[in-house]
C-alpha positions in Angstrom: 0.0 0.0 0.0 1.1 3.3 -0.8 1.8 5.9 2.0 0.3 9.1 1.4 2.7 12.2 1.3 1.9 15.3 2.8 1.0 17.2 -0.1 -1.3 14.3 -1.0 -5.0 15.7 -1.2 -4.0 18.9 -1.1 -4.9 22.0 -3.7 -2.0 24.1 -5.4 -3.6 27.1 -3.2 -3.5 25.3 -0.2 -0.2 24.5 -0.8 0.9 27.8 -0.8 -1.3 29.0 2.3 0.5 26.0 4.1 4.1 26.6 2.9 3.0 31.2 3.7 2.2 29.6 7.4 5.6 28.0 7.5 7.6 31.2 6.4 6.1 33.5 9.0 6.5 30.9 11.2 9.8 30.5 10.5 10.4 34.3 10.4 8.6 34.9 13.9 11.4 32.2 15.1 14.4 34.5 13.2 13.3 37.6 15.0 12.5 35.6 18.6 16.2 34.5 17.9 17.7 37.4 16.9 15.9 39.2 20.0 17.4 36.2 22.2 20.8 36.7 20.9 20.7 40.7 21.2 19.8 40.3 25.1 22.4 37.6 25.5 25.0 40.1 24.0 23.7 42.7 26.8 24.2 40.3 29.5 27.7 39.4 28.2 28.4 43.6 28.1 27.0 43.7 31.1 28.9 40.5 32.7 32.0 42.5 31.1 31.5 45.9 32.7 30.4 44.0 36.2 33.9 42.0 36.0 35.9 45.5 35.3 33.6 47.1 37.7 34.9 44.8 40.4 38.4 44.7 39.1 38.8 48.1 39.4 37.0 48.5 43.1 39.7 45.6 44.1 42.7 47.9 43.0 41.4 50.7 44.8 41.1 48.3 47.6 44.1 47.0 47.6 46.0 50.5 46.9 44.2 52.0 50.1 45.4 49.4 52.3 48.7 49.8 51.0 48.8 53.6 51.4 47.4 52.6 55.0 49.6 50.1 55.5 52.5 52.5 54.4 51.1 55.6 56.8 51.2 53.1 59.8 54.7 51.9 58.9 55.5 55.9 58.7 54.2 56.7 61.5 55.8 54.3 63.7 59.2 55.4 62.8 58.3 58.4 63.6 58.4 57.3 67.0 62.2 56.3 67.3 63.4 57.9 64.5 67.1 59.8 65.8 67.6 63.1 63.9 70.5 63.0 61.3 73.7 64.6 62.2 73.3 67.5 59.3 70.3 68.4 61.0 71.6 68.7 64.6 74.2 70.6 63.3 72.2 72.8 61.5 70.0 73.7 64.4 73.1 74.3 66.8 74.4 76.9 64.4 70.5 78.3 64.0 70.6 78.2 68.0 73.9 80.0 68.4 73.1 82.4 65.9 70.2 83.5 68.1 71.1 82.6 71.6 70.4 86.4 72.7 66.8 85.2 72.5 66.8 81.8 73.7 62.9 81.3 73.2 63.4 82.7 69.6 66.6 80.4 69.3 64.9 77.4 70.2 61.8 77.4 68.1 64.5 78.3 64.7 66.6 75.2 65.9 63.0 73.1 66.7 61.5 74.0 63.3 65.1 72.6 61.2 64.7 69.6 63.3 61.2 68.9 62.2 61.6 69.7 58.7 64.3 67.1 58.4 62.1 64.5 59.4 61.0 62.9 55.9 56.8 61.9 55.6 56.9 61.1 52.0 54.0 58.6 52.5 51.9 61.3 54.8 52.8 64.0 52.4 51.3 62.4 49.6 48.3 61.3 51.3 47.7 64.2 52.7 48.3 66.6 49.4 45.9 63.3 47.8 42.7 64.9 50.3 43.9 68.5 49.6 43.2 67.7 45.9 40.4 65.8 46.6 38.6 68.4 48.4 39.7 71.9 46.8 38.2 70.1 43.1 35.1 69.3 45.3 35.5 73.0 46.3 35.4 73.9 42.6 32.6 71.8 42.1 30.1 73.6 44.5 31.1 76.7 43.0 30.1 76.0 39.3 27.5 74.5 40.5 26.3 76.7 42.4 26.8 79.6 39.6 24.7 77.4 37.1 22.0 76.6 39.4 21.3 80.4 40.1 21.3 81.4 36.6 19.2 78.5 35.4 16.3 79.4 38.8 16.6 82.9 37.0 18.9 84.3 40.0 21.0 85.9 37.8 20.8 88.1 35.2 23.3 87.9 32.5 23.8 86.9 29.1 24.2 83.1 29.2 27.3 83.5 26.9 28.8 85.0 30.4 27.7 82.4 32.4 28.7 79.8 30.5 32.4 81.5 30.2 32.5 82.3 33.6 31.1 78.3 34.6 33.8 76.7 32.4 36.5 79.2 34.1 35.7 77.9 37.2 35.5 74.4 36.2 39.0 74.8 34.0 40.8 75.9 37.5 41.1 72.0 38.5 42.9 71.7 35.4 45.2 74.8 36.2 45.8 73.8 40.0 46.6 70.4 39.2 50.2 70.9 40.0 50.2 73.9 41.9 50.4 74.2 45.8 48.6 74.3 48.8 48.1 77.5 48.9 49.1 78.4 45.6 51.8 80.5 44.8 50.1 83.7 43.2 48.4 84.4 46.6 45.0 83.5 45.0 43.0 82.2 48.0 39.5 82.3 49.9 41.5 85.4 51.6 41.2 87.1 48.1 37.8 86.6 47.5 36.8 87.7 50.7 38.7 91.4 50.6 37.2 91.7 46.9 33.4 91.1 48.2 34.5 93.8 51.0 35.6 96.1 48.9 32.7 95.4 46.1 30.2 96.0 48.6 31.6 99.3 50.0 31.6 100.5 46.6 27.8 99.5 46.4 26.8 101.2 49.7 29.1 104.3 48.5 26.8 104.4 45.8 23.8 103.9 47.1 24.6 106.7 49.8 25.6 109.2 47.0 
C-alpha cells in the first residue's frame, strides 16, 4: 500500500497557504532569535562591565590598604626615629646664631629639626585629600553659579555664564600641580577682601 505524502489531497492554493504559514512561522522564530541573541549580548556587556567594575574597586582596595599600611609603617618610625647629624648641626648653628633670645633660638633650631624628618607617605596622602577636596570646592562653585542662573537668580547673558562656569570648572585643570596655597596668593583670603571692597563700593553708591 502506498503511503500518502503530505502534499497528497492537497490543492495548489493550499499549498501555498501552508508553505505562507511555515515562512512567517519560521520568520517569527528568526526575529524571537535574533531578540534572544541581542539580550544575550547585553548580559555578556553587562557581565564585562560588572567583572571591570569589580576589578577596578579591588585595586582601589588593595591601593588603600597599601597607602594605609605605608602611613602606619611611617608613623611608627616616627616614633624612634634619631635626627640626622646635618640636621643637629644645623639647628646648633640656628641656636647659636640667636642665643640672645633663647625662646626665639629654640623654636628656629625646633623648626630645622622637624623639617628634616622625611613623611613622604603622609605627604602624599595628605596633598591626595587636599586635591580631593579643593576640586570638590570647585565643584560647589560652578554648581552653584549654574543653578542660580538656570532658577533665573542671575541676570546675564548666558554666553557670560557659560564663560564664567567653564572658568571655574578649568581651575582644577590649572591647579593640578600647583600648591597648597598656591603660589600667586589667590585664596578664599582674596575673595573675601574683593566682596569687602565690592560691597563698599555699592553702599558708596547707594549713599551718593
Amino acid at each position: 500500500m502506498k503511503e500518502r505524502g503530505i502534499t497528497d489531497g492537497l490543492t495548489m492554493n493550499q499549498l501555498a497557504e501552508r508553505n505562507a504559514e511555515h515562512v512567517t512561522t519560521i520568520a517569527a522564530l528568526e526575529a524571537r532569535c535574533a531578540a534572544l541573541s541581542a539580550k544575550l549580548s547585553m548580559i555578556n556587556d553587562l557581565m564585562e562591565v560588572a567583572e571591570q567594575a569589580n576589578k577596578l574597586a579591588q585595586e582601589a582596595t588593595e591601593t588603600l590598604v597599601q597607602e594605609r599600611n605605608a602611613l602606619a609603617a611611617e608613623n611608627e618610625t616616627l616614633k624612634y626615629q634619631e635626627p640626622k647629624l646635618a640636621a643637629m648641626m644645623s639647628c646648633l648653628d640656628a641656636f647659636y646664631a640667636d642665643e640672645d633670645v633663647p625662646e626665639r633660638a629654640m623654636m628656629a633650631a625646633y623648626n630645622i629639626l622637624r623639617k628634616s624628618v622625611g613623611t613622604p607617605a603622609t605627604d602624599a596622602f595628605l596633598a591626595e585629600m587636599r586635591t580631593s577636596a579643593r576640586n570638590e570646592g570647585i565643584n560647589y562653585a560652578a554648581s552653584r553659579l549654574a543653578a542660580a542662573f538656570n532658577h533665573g537668580f542671575l541676570d546675564k547673558p548666558v554666553s557670560e555664564v557659560l564663560d564664567v562656569t567653564r572658568m571655574i570648572l578649568s581651575a582644577k585643570e590649572d591647579l593640578a600641580n600647583d600648591p597648597l596655597p598656591a603660589d600667586d596668593g589667590l585664596s578664599g583670603e582674596y575673595a573675601e577682601k574683593s566682596i569687602e571692597e565690592w560691597a563698599a563700593q555699592l553702599r558708596k553708591g547707594v549713599a551718593q
